[in-house]
N, C-alpha and C positions, 0 to 999 in steps of 0.2 A: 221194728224189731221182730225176729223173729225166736223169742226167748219165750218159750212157754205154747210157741206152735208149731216149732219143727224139734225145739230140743227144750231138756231141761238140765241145767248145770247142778253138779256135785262136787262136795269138797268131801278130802279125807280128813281124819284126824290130825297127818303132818302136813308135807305140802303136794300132796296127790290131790288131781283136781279132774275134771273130765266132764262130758256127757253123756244124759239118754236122748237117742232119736226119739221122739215122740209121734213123728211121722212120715209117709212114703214107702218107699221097699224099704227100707233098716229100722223100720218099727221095731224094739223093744234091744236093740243093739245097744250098749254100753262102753263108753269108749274110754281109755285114760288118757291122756296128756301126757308125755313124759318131759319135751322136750318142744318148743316153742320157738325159732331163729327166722333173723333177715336171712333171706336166699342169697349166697356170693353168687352163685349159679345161675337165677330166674329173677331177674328185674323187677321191681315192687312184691316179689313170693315173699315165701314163708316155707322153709322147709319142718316139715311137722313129725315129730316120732311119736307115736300112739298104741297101744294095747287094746286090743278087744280083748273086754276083761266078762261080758254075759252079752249073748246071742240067744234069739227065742229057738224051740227046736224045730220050728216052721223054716227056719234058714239052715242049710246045712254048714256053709264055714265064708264066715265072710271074709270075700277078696279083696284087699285093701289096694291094690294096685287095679281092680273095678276103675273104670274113669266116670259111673257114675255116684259111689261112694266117692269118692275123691271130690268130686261137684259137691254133696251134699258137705263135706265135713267142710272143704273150703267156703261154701253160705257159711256155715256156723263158725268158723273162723271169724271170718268178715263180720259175721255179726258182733260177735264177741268183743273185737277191736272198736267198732263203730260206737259201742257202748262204752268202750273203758275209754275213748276221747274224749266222747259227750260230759264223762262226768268226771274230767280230766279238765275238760276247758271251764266248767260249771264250776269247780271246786277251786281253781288255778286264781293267782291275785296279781294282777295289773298295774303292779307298782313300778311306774316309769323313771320316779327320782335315781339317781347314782348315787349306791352306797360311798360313805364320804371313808377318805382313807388316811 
């Protein structure tokens, strides 16, 4: 996991949610979540809507069409998914009977 070495996740008070990079070139970048979907478009993607919502002023304006920002947010995508599986399959209950009707 890379949860607490490339990023650290934030929740808002409703349902705003997002990232800090904690590492690489987008160190101290701040990202929001808006918008989360399967790609009609890109086969196994995710098309992602996001807000840089704080930037260090060591960076002057980050490009989010960058294809190496894109790299990093999609690791942490990935991450993110790999973990809500794990504790998706861990929590999930294996009851094979057919409910009777």
């Amino acid at each position: 996991m890379l949860r607490d070495e490339l990023y650290k996740p934030w929740f808002g008070e409703t349902e705003e949610w997002g990232v800090e990079i904690i590492d690489g070139e987008f160190t101290g970048v701040v990202v929001k979540f808006n918008n989360l979907n399967i790609s009609e478009s890109e086969k196994g993607g995710v098309d992602v809507d996001l807000d840089i919502i704080k930037q260090p002023e060591s960076i002057e304006k980050v490009d989010t069409e960058n294809p190496l920002f894109n790299h990093t947010i999609e690791l942490i995508i990935n991450d993110i998914l790999k973990e809500a599986i794990e504790i998706y399959e861990q929590t999930r209950t294996d009851d094979t009977e057919e409910s009777g009707s």
